[in-house]
Backbone as JSON, one array per atom type, in Angstrom:
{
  "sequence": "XXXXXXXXXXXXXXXXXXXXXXXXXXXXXXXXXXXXXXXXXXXXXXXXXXXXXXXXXXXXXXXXXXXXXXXXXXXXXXXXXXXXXXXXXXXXXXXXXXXXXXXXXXXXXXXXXXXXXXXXXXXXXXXXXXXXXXXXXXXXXXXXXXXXXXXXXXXXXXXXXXXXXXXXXXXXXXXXXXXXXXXXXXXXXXXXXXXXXXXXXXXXXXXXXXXXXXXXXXXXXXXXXXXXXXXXXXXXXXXXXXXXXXXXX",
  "N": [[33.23, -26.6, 28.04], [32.2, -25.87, 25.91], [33.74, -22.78, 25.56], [36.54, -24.53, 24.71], [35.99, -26.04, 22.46], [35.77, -23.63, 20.82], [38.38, -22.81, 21.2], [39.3, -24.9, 19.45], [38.13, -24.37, 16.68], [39.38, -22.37, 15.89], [42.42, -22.7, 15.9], [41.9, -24.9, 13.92], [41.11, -23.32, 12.29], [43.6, -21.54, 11.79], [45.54, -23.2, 11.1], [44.28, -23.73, 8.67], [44.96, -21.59, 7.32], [47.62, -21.21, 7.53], [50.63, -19.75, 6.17], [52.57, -22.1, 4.98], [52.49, -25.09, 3.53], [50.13, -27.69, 5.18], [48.88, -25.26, 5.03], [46.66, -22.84, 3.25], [47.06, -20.4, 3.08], [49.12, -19.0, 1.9], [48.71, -18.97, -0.76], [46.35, -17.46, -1.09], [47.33, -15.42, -0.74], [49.1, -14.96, -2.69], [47.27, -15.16, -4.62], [45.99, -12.47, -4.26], [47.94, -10.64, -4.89], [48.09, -11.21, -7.67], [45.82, -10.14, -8.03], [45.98, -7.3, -7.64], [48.08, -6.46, -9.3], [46.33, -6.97, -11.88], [44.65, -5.03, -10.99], [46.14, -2.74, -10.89], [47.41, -2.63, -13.56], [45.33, -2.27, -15.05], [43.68, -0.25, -14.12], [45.8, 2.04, -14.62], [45.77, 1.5, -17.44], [43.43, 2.3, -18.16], [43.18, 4.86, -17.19], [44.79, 6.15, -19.41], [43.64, 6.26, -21.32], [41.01, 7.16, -20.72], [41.75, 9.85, -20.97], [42.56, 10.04, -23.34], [40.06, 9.84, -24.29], [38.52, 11.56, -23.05], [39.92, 14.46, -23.96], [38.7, 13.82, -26.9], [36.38, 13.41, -26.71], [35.5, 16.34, -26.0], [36.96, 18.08, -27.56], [37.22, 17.17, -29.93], [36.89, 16.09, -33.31], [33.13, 15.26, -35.23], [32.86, 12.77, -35.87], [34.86, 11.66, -34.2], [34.49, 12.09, -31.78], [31.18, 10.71, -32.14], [32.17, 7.99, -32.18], [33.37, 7.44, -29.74], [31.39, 8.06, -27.88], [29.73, 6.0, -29.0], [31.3, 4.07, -28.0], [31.43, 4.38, -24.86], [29.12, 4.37, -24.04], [28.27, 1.59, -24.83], [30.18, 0.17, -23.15], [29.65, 1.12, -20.54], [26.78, 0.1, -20.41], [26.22, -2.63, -21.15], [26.47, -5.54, -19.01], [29.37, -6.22, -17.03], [30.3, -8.47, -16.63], [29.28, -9.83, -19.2], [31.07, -8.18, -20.65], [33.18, -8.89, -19.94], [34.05, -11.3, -20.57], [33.15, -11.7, -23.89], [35.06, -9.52, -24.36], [37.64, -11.26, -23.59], [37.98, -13.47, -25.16], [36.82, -12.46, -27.58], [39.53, -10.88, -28.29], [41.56, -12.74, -27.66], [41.39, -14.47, -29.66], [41.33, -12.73, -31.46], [43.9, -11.76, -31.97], [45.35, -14.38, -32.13], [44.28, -14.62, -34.9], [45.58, -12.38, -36.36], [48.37, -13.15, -35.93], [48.65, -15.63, -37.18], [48.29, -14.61, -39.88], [50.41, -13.38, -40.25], [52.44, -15.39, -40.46], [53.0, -16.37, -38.14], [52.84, -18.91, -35.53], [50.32, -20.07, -33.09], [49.67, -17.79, -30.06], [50.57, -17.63, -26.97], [48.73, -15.98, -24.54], [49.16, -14.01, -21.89], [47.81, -14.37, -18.75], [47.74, -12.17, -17.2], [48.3, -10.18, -18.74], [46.37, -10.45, -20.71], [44.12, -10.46, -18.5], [44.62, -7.6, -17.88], [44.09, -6.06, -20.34], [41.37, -6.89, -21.08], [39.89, -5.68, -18.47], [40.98, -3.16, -18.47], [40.02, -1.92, -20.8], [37.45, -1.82, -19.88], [37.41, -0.14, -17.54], [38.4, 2.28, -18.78], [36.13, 3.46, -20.32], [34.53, 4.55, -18.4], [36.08, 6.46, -17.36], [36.74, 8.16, -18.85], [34.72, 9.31, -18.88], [34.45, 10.48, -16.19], [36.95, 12.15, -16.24], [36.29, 14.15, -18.53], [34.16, 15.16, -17.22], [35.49, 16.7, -14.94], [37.54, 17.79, -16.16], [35.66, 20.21, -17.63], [34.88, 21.2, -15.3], [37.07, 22.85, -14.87], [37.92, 26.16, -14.48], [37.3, 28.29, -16.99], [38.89, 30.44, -17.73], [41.46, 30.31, -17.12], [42.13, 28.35, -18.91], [42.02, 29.82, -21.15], [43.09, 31.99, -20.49], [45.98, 30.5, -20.56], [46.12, 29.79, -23.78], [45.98, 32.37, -24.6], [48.56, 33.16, -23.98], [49.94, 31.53, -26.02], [50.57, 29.26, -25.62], [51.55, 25.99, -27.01], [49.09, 22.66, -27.24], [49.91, 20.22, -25.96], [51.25, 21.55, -23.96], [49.78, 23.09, -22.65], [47.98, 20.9, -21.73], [49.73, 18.95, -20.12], [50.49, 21.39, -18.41], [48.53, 23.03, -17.44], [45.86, 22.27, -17.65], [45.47, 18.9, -16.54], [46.7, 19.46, -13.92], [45.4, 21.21, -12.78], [42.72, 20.01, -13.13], [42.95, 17.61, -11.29], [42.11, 17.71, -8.73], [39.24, 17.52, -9.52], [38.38, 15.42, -10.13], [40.08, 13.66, -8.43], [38.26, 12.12, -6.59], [36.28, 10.91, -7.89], [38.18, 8.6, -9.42], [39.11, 7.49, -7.33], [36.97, 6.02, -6.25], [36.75, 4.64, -8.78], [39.15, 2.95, -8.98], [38.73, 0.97, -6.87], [36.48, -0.39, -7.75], [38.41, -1.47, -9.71], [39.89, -2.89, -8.37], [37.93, -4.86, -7.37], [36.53, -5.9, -9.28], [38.12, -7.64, -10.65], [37.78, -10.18, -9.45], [35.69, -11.03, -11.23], [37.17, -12.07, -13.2], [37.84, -14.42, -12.64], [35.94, -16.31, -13.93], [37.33, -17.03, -15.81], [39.3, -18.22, -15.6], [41.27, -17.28, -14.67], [44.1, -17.18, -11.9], [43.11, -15.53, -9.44], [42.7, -12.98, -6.45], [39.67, -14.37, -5.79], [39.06, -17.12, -7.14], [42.05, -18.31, -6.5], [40.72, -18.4, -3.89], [38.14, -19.99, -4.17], [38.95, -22.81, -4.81], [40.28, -23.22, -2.43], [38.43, -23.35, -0.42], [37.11, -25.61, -1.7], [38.61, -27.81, -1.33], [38.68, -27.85, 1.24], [36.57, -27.87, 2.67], [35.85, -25.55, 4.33], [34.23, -22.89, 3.62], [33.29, -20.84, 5.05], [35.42, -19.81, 6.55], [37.77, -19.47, 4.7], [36.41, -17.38, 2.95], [35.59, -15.87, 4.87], [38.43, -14.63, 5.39], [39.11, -14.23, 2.52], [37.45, -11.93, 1.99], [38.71, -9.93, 4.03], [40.47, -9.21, 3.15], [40.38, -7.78, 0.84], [38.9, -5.89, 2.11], [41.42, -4.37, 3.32], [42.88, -3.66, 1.4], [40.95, -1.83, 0.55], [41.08, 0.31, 2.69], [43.45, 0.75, 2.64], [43.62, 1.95, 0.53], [41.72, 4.19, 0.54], [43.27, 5.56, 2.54], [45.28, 6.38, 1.07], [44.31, 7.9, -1.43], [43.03, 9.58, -0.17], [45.26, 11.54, 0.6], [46.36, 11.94, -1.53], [44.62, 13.79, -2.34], [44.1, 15.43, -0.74], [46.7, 16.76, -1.56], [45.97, 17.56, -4.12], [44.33, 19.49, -3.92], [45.88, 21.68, -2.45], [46.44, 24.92, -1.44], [43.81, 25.51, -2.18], [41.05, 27.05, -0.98], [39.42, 25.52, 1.95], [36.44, 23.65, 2.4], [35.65, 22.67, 4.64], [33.08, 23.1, 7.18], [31.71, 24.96, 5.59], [28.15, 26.17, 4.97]],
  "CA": [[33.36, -27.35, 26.79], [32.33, -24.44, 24.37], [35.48, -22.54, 25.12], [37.46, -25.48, 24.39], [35.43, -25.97, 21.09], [35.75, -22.55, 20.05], [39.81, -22.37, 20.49], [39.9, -26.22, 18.48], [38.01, -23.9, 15.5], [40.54, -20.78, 15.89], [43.4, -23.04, 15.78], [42.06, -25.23, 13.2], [41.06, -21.75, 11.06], [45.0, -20.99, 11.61], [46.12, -23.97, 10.56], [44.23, -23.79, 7.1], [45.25, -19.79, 7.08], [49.06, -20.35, 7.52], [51.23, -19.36, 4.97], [53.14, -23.0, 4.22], [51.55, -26.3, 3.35], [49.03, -27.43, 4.22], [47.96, -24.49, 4.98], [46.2, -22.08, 2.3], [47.18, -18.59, 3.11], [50.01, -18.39, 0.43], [47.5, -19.53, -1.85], [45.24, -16.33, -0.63], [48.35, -13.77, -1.09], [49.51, -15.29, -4.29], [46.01, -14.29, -5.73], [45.94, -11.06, -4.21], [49.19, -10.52, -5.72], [47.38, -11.24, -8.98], [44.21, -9.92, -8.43], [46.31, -5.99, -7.52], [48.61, -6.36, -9.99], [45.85, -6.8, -12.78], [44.0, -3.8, -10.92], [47.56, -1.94, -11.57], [47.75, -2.05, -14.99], [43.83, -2.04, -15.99], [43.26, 1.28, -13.63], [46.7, 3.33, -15.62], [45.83, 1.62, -18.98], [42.06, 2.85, -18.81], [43.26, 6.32, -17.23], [45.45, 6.84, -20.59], [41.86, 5.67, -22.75], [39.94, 8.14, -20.54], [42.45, 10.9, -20.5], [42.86, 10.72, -24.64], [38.62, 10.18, -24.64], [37.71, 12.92, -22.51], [39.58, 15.14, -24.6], [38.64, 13.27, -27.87], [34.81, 14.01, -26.73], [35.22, 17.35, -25.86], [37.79, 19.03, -28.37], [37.66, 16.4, -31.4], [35.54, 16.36, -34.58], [32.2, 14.45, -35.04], [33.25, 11.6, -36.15], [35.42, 10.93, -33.0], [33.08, 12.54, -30.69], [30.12, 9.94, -32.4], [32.87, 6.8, -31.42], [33.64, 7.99, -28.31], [30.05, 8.19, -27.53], [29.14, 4.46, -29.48], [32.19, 3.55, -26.99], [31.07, 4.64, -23.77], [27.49, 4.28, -23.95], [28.22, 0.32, -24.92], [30.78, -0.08, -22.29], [28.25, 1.37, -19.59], [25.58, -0.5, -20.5], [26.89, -4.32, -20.67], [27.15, -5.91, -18.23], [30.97, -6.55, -16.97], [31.11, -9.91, -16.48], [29.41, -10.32, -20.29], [31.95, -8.2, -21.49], [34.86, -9.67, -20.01], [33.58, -13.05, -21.3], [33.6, -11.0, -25.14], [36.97, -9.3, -24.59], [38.9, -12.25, -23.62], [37.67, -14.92, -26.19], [37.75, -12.5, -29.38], [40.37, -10.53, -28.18], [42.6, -13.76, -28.17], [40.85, -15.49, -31.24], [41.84, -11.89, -32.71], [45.7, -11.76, -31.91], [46.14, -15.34, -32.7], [44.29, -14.53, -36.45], [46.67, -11.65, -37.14], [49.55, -13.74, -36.08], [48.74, -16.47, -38.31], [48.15, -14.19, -41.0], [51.67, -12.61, -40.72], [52.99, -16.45, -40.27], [53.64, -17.43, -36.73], [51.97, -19.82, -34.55], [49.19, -19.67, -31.9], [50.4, -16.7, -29.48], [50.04, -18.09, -25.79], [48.48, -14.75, -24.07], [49.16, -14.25, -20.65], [46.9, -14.03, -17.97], [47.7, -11.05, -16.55], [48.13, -9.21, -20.37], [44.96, -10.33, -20.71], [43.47, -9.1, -17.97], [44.59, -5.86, -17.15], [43.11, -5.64, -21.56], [39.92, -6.43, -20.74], [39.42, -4.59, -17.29], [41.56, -1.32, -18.76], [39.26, -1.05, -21.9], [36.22, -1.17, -19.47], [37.86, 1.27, -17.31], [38.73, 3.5, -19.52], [34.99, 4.25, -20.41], [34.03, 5.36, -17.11], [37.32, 7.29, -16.46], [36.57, 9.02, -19.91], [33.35, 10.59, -18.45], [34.99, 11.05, -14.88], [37.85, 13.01, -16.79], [35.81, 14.73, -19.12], [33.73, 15.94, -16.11], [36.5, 17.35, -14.37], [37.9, 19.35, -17.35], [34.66, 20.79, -17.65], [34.71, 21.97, -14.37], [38.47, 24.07, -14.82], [37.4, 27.51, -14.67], [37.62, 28.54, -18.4], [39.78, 31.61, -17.75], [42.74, 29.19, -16.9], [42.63, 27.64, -20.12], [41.78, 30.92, -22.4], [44.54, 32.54, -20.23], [46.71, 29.73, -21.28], [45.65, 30.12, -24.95], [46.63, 33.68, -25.05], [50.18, 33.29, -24.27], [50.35, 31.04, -27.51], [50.77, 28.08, -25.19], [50.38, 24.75, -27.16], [48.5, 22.09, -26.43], [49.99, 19.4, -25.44], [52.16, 22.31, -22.97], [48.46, 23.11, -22.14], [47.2, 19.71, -21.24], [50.6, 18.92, -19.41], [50.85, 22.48, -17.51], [47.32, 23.92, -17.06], [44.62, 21.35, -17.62], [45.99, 17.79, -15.95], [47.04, 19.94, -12.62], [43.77, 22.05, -12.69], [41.6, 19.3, -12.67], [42.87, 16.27, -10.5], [41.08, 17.86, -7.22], [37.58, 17.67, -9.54], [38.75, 13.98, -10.82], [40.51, 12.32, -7.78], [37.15, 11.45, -5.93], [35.66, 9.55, -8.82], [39.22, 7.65, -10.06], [39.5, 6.87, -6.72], [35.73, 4.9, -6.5], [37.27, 3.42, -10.41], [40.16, 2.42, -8.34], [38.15, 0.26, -5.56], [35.6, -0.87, -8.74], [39.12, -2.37, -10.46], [40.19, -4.13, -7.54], [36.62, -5.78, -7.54], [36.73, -6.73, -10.76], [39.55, -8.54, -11.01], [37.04, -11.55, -8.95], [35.2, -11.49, -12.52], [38.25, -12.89, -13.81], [37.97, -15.96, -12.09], [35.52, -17.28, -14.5], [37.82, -17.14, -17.63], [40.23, -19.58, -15.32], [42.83, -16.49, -14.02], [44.39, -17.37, -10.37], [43.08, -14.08, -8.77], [42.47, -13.9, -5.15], [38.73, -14.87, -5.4], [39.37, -17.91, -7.24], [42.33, -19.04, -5.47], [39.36, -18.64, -2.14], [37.12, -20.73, -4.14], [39.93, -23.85, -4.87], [41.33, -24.01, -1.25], [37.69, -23.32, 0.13], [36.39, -26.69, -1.94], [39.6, -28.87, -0.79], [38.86, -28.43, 2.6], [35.74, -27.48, 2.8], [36.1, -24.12, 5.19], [33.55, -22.29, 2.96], [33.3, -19.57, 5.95], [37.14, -19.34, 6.99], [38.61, -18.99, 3.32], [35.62, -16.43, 2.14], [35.72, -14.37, 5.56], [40.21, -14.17, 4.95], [39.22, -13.46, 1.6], [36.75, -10.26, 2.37], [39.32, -9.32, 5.02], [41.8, -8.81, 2.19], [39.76, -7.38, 0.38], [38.79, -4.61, 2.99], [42.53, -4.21, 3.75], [42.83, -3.23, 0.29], [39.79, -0.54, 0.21], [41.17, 0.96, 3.68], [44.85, 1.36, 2.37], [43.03, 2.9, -0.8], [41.14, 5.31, 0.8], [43.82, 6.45, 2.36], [46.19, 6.85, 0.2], [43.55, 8.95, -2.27], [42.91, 11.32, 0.61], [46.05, 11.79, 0.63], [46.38, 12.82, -2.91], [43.16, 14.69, -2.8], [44.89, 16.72, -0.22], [47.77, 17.32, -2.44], [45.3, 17.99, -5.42], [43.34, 20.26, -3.44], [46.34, 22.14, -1.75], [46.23, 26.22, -2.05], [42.43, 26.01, -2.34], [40.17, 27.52, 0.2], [38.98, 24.76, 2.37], [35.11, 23.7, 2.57], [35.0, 21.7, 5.64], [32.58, 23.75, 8.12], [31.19, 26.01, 5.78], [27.2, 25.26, 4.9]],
  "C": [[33.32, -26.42, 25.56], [33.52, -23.41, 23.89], [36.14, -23.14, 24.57], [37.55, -25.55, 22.82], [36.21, -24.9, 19.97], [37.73, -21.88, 19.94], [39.91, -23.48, 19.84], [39.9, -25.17, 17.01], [39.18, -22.65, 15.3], [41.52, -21.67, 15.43], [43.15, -23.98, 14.19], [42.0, -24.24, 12.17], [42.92, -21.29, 10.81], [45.62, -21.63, 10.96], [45.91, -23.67, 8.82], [45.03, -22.17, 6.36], [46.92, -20.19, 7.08], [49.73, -20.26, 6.36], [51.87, -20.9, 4.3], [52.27, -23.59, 4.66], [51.52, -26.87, 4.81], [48.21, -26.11, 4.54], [48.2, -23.99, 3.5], [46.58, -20.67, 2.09], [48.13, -18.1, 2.12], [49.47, -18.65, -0.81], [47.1, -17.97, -2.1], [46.29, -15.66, -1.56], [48.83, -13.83, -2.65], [48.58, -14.73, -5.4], [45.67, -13.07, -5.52], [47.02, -10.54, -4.58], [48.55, -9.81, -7.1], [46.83, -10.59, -9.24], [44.79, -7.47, -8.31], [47.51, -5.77, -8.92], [47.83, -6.45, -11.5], [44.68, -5.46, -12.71], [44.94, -2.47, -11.43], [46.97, -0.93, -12.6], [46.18, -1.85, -15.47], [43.41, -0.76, -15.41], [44.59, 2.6, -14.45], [46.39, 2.7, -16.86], [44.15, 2.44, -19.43], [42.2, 4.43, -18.2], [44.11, 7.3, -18.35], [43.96, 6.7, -21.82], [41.5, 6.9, -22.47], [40.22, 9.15, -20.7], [42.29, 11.82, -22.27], [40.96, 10.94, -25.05], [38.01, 10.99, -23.9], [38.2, 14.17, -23.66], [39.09, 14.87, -26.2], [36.79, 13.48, -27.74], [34.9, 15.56, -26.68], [36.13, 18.72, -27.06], [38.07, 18.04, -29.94], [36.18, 16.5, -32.36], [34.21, 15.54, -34.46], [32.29, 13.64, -35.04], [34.01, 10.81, -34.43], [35.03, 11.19, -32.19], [31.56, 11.27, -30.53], [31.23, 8.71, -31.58], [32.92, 6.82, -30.46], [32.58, 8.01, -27.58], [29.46, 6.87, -27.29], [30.13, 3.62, -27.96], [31.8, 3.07, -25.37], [29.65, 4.27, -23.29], [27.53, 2.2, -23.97], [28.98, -0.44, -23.61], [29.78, -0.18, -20.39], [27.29, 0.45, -19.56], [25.41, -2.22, -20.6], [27.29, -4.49, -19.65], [28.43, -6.46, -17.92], [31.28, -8.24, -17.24], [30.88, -10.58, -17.99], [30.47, -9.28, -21.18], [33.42, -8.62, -21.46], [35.17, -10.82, -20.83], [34.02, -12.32, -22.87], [34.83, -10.18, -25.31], [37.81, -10.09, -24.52], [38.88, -12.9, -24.54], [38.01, -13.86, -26.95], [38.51, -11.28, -28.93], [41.38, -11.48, -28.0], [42.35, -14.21, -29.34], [41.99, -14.02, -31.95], [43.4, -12.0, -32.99], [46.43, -13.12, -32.14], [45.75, -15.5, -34.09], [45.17, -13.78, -36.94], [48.09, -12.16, -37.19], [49.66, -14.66, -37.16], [48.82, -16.02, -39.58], [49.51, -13.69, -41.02], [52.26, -14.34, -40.42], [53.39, -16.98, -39.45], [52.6, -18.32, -36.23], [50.71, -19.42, -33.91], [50.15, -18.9, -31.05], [49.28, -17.29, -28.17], [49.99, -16.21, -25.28], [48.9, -15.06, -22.3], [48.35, -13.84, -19.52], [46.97, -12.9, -17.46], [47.56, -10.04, -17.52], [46.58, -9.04, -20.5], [43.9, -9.57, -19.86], [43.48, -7.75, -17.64], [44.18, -5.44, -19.35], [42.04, -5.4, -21.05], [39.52, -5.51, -19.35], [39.86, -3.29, -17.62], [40.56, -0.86, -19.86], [37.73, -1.21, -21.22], [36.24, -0.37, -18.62], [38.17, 2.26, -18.07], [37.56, 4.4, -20.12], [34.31, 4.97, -19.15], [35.54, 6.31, -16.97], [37.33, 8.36, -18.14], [35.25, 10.04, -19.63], [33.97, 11.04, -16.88], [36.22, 12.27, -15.57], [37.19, 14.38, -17.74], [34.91, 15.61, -18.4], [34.45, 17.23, -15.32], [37.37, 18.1, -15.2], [36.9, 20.4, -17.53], [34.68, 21.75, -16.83], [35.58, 23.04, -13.88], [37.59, 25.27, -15.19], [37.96, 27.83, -15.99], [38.75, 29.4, -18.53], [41.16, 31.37, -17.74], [43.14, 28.76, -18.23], [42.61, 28.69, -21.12], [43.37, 31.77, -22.06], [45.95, 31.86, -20.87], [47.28, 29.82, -22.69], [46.32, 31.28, -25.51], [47.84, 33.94, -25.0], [50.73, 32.79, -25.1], [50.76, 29.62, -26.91], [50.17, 26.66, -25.94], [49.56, 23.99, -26.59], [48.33, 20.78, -25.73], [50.92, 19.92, -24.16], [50.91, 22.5, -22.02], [48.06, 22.32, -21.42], [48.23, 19.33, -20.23], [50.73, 19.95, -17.88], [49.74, 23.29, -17.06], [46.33, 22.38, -16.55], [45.04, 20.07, -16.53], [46.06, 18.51, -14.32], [45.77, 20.36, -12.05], [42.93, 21.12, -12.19], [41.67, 18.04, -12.26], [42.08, 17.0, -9.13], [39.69, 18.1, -7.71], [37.4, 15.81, -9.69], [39.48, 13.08, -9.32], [39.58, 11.79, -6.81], [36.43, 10.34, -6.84], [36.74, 8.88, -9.33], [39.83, 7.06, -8.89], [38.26, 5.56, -5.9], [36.22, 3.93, -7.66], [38.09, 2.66, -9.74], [39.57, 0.98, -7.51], [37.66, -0.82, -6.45], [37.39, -2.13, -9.5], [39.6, -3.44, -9.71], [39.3, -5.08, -7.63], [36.63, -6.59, -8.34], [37.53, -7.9, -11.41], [39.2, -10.06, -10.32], [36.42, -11.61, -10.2], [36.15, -12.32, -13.38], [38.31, -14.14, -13.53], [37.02, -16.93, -13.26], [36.09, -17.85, -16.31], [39.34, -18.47, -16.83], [41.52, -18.66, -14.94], [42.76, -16.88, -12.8], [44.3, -16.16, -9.66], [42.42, -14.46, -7.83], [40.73, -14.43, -5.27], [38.77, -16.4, -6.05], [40.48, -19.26, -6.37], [41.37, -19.23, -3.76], [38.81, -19.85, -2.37], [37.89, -22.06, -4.06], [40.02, -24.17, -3.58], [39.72, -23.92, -0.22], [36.8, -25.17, -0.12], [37.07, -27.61, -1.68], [39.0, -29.14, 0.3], [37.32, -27.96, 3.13], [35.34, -26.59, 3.97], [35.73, -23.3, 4.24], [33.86, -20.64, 3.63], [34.83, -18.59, 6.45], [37.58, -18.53, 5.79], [37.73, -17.05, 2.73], [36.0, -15.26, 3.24], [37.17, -13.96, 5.44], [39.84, -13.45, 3.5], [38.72, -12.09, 1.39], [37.57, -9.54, 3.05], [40.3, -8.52, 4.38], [41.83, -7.93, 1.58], [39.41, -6.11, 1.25], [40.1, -4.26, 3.55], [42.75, -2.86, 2.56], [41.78, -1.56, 0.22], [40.44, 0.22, 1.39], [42.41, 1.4, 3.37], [44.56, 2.85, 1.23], [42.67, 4.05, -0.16], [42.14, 6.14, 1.46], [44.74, 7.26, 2.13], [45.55, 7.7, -0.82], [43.0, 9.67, -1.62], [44.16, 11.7, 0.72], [46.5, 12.94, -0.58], [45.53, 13.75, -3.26], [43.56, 15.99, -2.34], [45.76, 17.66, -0.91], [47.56, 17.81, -3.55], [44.98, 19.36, -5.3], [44.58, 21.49, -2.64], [46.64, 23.63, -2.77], [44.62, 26.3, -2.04], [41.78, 26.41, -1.49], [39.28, 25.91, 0.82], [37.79, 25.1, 2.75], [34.35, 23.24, 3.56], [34.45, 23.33, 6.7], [31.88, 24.63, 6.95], [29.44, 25.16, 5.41], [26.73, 26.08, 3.37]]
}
């Protein structure tokens, strides 16, 4: 009888899992759709933040060194989910006051604009100290050598620096990476269709609390296992020419 039982639940778990109605599973993918496509753009819009605030801490005046600081330190220290809550609200309130003030309407934002805002400008403070780390750590002689051939510095940052220091930087932007996918379930409480939301919807229809949540973790670890290794991959390719460290002590 327990066998029997236990293929009714498999089959009924398939049923709610298949891709067309009624099953849920295009539900699932639809929000993991969402939920990678707002990791996308919020992991390259906060690696152009961190890229101009690493060097904006380390080679800019006081003034933008002190911001850069007020920045990071505030970003860090809030919690995410209260600042998503404060980026979305007056970051729309704001863009529909400047519209009105130049004379148009209310400006419908779009969920995905929106989020990959707020998740890129709280990535971008951690990927401003992960970057800023990893410049640090270019052997100076590289960049003075640089220097002395009269090399500017945006030829500099392009042709020395950026190359130099992705094998000190692609271990921590590839933890930011994992962290943005995550994140993108904080979104659910501003009302975006990202996959943890769509979980929670098709989990309270049918009430398969356990089915929907364990598909949704599964997805979710699909995700972190492609990641990882696709950023060993690149680490390799960061790291290639260097004396390898595996074995020594």
């Amino acid at each position: 009888m327990e066998p029997l039982l236990e293929l009714l639940g498999l089959a009924k778990s398939a049923e709610l899992l298949s891709l067309s109605p009624p099953g849920w599973g295009g539900n699932l993918l639809r929000g993991l759709v969402n939920s990678l496509q707002i990791a996308f753009g919020a992991f390259g819009f906060g690696l152009v933040i961190g890229l101009f605030g690493a060097y904006g801490k380390l080679y800019g005046g006081v003034v933008i060194r002190d911001l850069l600081a007020i920045y990071t330190t505030v970003i860090r220290a809030v919690p995410e989910l209260v600042l998503i809550l404060i980026l979305y609200y007056v970051g729309t309130d704001l863009v529909n006051k400047i519209a009105q003030a130049f004379g148009y309407g209310r400006v419908e934002i779009s969920g995905v604009f929106a989020g990959i805002w707020v998740l890129g400008i709280v990535q971008g403070a951690y990927s401003t100290e992960v970057l800023r780390g990893a410049i640090q750590a270019i052997p100076q002689g590289q960049i003075e050598a640089a220097r002395a051939f009269g090399m500017p510095s945006l030829m500099l940052m392009r042709r020395v620096t950026i190359p130099a220091m992705m094998s000190f930087a692609v271990p921590g932007l590839a933890n930011l990476w994992l962290i943005a996918t995550k994140d993108t379930a904080l979104l659910a409480i501003v009302g975006f269709s990202e996959l943890t939301l769509e979980t929670r919807q098709a989990a309270a229809s049918t009430r398969a609390y356990f089915t929907f949540f364990l598909a949704a973790g599964a997805l979710y670890m699909m995700v972190t296992l492609f990641s990882g290794a696709a950023f060993n991959r690149i680490e390799k390719w960061a790291r290639r020419g260097q004396p390898s460290l595996r074995g020594k002590n």
